[in-house]
N, CA, C and O atoms as CSV, one atom per row, in Angstrom:
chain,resi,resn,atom,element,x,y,z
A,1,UNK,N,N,93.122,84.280,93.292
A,1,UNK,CA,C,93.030,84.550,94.705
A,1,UNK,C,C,92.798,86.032,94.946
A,1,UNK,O,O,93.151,86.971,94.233
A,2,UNK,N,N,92.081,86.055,96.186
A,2,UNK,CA,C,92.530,87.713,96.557
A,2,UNK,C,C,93.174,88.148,97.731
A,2,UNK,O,O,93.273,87.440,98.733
A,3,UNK,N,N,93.679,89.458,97.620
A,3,UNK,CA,C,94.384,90.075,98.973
A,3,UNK,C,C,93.548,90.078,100.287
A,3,UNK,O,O,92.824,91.014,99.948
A,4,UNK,N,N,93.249,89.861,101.102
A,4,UNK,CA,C,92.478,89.828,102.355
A,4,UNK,C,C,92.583,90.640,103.230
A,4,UNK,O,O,91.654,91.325,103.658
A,5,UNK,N,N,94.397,90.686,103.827
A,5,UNK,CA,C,94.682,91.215,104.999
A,5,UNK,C,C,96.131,91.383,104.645
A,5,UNK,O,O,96.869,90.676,103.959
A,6,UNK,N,N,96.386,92.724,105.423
A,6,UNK,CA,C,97.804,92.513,105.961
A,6,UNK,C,C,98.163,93.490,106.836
A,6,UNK,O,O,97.718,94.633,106.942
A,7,UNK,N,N,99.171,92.823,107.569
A,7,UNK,CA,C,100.039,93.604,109.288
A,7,UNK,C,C,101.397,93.699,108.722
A,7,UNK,O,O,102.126,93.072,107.954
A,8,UNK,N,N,101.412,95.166,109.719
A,8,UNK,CA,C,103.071,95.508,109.719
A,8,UNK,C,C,103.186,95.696,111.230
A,8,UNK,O,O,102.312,96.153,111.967
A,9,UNK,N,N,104.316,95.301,111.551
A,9,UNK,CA,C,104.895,95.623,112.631
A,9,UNK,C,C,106.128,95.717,112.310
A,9,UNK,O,O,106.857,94.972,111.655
A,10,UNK,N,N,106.417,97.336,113.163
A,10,UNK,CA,C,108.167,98.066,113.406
A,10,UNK,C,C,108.793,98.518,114.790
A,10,UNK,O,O,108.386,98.041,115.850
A,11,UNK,N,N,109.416,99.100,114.749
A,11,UNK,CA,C,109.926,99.843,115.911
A,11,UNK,C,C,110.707,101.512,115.169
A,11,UNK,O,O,111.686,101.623,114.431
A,12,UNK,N,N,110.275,102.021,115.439
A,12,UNK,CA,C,110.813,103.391,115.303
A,12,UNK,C,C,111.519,103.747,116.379
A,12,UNK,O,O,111.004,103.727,117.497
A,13,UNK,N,N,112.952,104.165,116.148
A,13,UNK,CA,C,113.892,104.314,116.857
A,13,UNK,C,C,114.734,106.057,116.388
A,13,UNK,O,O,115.812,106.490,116.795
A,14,UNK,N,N,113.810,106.667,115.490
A,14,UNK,CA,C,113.898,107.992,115.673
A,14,UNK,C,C,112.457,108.796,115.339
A,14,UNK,O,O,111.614,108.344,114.565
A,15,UNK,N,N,112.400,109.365,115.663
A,15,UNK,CA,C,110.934,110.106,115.576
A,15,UNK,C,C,110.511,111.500,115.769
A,15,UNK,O,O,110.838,112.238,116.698
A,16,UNK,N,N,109.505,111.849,114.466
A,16,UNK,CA,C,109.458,113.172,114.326
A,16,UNK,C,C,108.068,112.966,113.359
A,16,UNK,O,O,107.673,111.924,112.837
A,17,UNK,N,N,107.591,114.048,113.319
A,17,UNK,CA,C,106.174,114.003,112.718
A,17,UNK,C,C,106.294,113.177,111.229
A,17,UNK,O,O,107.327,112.996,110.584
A,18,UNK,N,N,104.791,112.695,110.858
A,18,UNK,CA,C,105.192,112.156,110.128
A,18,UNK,C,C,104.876,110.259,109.587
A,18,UNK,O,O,104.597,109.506,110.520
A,19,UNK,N,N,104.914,109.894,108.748
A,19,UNK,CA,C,104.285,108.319,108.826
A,19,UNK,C,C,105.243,107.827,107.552
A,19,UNK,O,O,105.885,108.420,106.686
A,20,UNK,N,N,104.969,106.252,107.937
A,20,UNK,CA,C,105.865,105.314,107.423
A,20,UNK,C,C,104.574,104.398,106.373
A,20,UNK,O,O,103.650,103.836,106.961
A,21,UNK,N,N,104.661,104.353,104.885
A,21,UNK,CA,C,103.708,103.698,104.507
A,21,UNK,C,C,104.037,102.778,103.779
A,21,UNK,O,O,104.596,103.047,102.716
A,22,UNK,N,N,103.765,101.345,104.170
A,22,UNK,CA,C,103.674,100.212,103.513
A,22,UNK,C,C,102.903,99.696,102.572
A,22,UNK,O,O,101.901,99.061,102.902
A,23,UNK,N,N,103.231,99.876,101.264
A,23,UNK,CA,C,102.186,99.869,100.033
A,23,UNK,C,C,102.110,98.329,99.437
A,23,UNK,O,O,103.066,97.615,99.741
A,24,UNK,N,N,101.198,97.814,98.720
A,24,UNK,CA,C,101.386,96.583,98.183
A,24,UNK,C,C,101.385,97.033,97.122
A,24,UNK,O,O,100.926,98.127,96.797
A,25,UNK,N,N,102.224,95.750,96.023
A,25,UNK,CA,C,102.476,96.017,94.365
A,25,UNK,C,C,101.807,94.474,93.798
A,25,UNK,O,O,102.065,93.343,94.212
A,26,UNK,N,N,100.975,94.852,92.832
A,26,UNK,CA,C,101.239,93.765,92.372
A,26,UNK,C,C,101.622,93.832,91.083
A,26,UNK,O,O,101.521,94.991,90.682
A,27,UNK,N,N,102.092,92.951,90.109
A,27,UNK,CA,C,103.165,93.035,89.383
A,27,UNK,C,C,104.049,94.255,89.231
A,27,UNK,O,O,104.450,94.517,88.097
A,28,UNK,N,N,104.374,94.975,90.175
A,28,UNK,CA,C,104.869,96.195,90.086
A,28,UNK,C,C,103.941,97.762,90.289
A,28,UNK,O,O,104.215,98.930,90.562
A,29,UNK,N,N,102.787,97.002,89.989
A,29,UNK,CA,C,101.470,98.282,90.370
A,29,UNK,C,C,101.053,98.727,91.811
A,29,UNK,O,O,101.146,97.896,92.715
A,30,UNK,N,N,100.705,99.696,92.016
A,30,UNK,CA,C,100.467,100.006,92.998
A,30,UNK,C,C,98.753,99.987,92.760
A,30,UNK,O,O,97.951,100.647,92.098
A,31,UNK,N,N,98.680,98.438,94.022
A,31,UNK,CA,C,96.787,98.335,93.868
A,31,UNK,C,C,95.701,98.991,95.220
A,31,UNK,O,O,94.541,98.667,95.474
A,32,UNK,N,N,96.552,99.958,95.880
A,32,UNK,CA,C,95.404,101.305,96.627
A,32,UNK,C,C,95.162,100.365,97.922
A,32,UNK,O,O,94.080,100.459,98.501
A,33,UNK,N,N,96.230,99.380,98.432
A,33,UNK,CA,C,95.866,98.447,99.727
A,33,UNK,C,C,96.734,98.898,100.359
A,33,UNK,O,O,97.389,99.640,99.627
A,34,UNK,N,N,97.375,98.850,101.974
A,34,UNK,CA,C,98.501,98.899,102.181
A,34,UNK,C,C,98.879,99.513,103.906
A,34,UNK,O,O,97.750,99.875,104.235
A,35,UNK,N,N,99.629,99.763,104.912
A,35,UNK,CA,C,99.301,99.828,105.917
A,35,UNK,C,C,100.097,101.016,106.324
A,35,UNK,O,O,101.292,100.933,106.039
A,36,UNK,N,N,99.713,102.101,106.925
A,36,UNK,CA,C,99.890,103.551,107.625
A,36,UNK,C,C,100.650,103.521,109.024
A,36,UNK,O,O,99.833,103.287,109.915
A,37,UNK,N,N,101.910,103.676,109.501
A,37,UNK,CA,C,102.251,103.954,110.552
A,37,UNK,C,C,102.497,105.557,110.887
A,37,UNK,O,O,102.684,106.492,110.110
A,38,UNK,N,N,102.427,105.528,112.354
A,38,UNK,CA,C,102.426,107.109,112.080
A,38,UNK,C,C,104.450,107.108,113.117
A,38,UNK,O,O,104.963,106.387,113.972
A,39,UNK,N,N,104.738,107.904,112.611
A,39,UNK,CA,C,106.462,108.273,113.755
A,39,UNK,C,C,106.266,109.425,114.214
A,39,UNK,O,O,106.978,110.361,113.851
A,40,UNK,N,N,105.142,109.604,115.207
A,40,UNK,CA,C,105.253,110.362,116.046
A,40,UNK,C,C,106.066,110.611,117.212
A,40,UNK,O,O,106.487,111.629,117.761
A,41,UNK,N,N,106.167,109.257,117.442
A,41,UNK,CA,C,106.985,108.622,118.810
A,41,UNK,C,C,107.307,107.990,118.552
A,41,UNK,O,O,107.062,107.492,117.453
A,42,UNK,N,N,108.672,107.229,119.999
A,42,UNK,CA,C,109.534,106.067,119.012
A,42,UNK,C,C,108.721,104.787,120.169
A,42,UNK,O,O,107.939,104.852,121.117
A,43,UNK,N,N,109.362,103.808,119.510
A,43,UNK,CA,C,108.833,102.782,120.341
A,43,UNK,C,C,108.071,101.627,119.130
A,43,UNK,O,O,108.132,101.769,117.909
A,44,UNK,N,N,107.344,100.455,119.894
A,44,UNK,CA,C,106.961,99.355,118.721
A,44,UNK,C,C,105.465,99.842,118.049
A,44,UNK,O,O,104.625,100.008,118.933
A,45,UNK,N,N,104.928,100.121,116.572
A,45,UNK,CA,C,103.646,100.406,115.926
A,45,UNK,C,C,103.595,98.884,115.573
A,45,UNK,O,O,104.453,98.004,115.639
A,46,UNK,N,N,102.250,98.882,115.162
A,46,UNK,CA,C,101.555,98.242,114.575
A,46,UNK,C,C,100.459,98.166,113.379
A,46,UNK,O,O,101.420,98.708,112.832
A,47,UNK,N,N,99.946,98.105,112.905
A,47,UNK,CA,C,98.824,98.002,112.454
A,47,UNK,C,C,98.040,96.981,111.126
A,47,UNK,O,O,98.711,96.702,110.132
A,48,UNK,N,N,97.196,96.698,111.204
A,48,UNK,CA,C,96.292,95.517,110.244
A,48,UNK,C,C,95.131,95.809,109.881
A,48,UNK,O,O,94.391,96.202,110.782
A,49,UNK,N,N,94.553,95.728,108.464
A,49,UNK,CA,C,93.715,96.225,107.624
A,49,UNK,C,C,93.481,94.942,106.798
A,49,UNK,O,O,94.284,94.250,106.172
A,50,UNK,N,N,92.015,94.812,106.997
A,50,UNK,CA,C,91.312,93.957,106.439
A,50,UNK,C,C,90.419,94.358,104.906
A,50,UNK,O,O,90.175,95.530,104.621
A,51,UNK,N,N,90.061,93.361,104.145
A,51,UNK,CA,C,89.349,94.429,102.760
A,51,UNK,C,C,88.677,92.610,102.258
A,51,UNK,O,O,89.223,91.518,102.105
A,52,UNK,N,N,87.384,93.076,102.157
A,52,UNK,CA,C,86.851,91.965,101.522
A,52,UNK,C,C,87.472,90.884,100.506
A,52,UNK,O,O,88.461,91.296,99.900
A,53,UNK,N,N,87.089,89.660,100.235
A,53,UNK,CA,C,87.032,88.969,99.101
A,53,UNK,C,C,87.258,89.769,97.613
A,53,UNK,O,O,86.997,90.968,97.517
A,54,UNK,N,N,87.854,88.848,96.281
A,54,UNK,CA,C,86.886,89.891,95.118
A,54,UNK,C,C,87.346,91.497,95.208
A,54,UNK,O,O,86.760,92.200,94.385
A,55,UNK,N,N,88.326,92.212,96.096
A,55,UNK,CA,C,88.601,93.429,95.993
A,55,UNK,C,C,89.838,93.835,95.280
A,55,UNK,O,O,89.856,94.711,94.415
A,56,UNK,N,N,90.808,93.202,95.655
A,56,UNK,CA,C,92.182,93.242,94.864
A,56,UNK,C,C,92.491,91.172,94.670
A,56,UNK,O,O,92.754,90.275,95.470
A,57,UNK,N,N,92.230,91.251,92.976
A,57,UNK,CA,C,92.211,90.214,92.804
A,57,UNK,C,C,93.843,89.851,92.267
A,57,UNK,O,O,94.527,90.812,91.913
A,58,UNK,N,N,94.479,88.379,92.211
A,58,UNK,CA,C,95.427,88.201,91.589
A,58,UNK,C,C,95.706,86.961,90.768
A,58,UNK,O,O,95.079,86.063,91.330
A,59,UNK,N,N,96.243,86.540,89.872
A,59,UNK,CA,C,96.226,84.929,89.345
A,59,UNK,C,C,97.342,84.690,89.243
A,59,UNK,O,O,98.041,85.680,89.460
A,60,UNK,N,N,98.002,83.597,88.949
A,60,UNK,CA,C,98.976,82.681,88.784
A,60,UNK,C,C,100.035,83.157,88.192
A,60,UNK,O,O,100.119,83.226,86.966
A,61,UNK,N,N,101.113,83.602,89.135
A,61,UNK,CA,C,102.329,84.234,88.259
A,61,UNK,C,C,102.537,85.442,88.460
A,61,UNK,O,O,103.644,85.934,88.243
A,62,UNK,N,N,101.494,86.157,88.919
A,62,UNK,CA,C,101.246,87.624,89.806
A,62,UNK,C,C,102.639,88.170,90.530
A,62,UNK,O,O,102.729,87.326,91.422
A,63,UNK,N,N,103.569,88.885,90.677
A,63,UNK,CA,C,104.135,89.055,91.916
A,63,UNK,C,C,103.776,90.139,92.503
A,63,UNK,O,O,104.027,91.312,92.230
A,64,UNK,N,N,102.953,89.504,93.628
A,64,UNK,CA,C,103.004,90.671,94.957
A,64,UNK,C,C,104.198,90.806,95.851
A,64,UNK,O,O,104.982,89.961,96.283
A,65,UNK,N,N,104.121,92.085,96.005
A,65,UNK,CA,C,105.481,92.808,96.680
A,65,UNK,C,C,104.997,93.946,97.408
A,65,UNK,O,O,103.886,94.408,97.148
A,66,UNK,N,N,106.040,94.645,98.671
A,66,UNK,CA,C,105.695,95.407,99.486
A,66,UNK,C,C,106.524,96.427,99.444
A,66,UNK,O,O,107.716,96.165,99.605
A,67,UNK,N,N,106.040,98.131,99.177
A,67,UNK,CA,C,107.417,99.275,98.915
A,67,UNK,C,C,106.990,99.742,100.573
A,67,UNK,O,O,105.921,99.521,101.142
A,68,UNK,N,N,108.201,100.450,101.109
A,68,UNK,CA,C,107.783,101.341,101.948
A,68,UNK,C,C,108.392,102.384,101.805
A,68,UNK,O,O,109.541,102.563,101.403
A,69,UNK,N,N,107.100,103.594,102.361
A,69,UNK,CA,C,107.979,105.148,101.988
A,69,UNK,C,C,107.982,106.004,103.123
A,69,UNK,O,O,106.996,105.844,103.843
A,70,UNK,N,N,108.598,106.658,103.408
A,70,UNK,CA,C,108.099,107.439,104.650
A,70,UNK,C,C,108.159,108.734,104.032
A,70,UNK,O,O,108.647,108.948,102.922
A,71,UNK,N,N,107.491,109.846,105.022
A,71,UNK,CA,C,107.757,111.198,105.120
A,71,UNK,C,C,107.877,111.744,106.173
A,71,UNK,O,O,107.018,111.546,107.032
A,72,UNK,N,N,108.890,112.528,106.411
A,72,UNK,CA,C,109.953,112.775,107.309
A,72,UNK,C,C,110.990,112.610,107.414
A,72,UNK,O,O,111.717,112.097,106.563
A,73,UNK,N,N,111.403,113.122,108.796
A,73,UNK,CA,C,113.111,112.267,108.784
A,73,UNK,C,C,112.482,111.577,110.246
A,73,UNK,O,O,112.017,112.194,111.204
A,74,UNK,N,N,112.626,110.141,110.084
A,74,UNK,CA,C,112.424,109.433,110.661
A,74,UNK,C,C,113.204,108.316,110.643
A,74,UNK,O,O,113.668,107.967,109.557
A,75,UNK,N,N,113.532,107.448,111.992
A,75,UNK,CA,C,114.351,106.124,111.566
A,75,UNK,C,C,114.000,104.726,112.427
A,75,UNK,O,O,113.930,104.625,113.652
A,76,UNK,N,N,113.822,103.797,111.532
A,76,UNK,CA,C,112.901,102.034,112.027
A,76,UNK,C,C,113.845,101.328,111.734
A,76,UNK,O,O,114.888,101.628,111.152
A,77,UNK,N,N,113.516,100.420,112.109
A,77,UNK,CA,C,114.040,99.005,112.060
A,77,UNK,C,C,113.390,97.661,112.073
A,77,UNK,O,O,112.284,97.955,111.619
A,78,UNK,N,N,113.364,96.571,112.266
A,78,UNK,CA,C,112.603,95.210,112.806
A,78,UNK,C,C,111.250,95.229,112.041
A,78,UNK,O,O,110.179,95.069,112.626
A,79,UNK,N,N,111.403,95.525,110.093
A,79,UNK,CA,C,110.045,95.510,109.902
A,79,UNK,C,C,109.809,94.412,109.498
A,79,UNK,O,O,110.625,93.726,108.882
A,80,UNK,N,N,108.454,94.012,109.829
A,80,UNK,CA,C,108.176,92.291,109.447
A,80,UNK,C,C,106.300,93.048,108.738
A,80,UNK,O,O,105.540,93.822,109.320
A,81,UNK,N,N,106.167,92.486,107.548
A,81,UNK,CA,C,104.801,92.589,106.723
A,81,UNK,C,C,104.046,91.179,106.745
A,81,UNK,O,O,104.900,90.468,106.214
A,82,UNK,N,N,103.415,90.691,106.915
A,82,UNK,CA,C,102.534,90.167,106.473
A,82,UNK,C,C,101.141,90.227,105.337
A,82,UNK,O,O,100.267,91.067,105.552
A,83,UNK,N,N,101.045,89.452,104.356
A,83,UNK,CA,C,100.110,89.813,103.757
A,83,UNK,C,C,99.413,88.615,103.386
A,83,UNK,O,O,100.084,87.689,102.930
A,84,UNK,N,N,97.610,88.432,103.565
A,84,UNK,CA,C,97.102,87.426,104.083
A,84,UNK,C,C,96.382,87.301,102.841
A,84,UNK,O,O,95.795,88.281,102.381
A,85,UNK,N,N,96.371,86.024,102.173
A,85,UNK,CA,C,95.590,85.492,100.758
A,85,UNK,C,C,94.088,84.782,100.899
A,85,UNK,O,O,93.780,83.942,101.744
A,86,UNK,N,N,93.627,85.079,100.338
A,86,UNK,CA,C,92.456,83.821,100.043
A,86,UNK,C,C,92.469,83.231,98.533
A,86,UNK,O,O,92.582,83.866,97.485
A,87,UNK,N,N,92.342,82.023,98.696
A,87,UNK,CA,C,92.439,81.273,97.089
A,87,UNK,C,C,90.765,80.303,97.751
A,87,UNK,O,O,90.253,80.021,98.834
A,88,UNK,N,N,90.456,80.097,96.155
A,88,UNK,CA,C,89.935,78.751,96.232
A,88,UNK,C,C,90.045,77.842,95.013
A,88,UNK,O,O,90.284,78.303,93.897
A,89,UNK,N,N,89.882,76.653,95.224
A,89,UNK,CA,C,90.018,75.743,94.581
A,89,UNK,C,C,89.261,75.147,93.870
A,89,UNK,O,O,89.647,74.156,93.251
């Protein structure tokens, strides 16, 4: 299968320059996909990034996983990731 898509949505509830980054792993690797919030301000971010077919591929037994890092002093809560597959059969 491959990685397709994926959304984060948070709420930043302290804020100061600075961004919150949601990386994907797969088996523990970091494969260069992944989604950018910025904590400039507080309040609800968003964001979703799409990437072709065939770009970050994975097979059977794979574990994908999600790190997040920030820089700053910043503080969130309510994070929900999504990350969107394509397989075929």
């Amino acid at each position: 299968g491959s990685i397709t898509a994926m959304s984060t949505n948070l709420e930043i509830i302290q804020s100061n320059p600075g961004q919150i980054d949601i990386i994907v792993l797969r088996n523990g690797e970091v494969i260069g996909f992944g989604n950018t919030i910025s904590t400039d301000s507080i309040g609800v971010k968003k964001d979703y990034d799409v990437q072709s077919k065939e770009v970050v591929d994975f097979k059977a037994g794979d574990v994908i996983s999600v790190l997040a890092q920030k820089t700053g002093e910043v503080g969130w809560r309510d994070v929900i990731t999504l990350i969107e597959i394509t397989t075929v059969n």
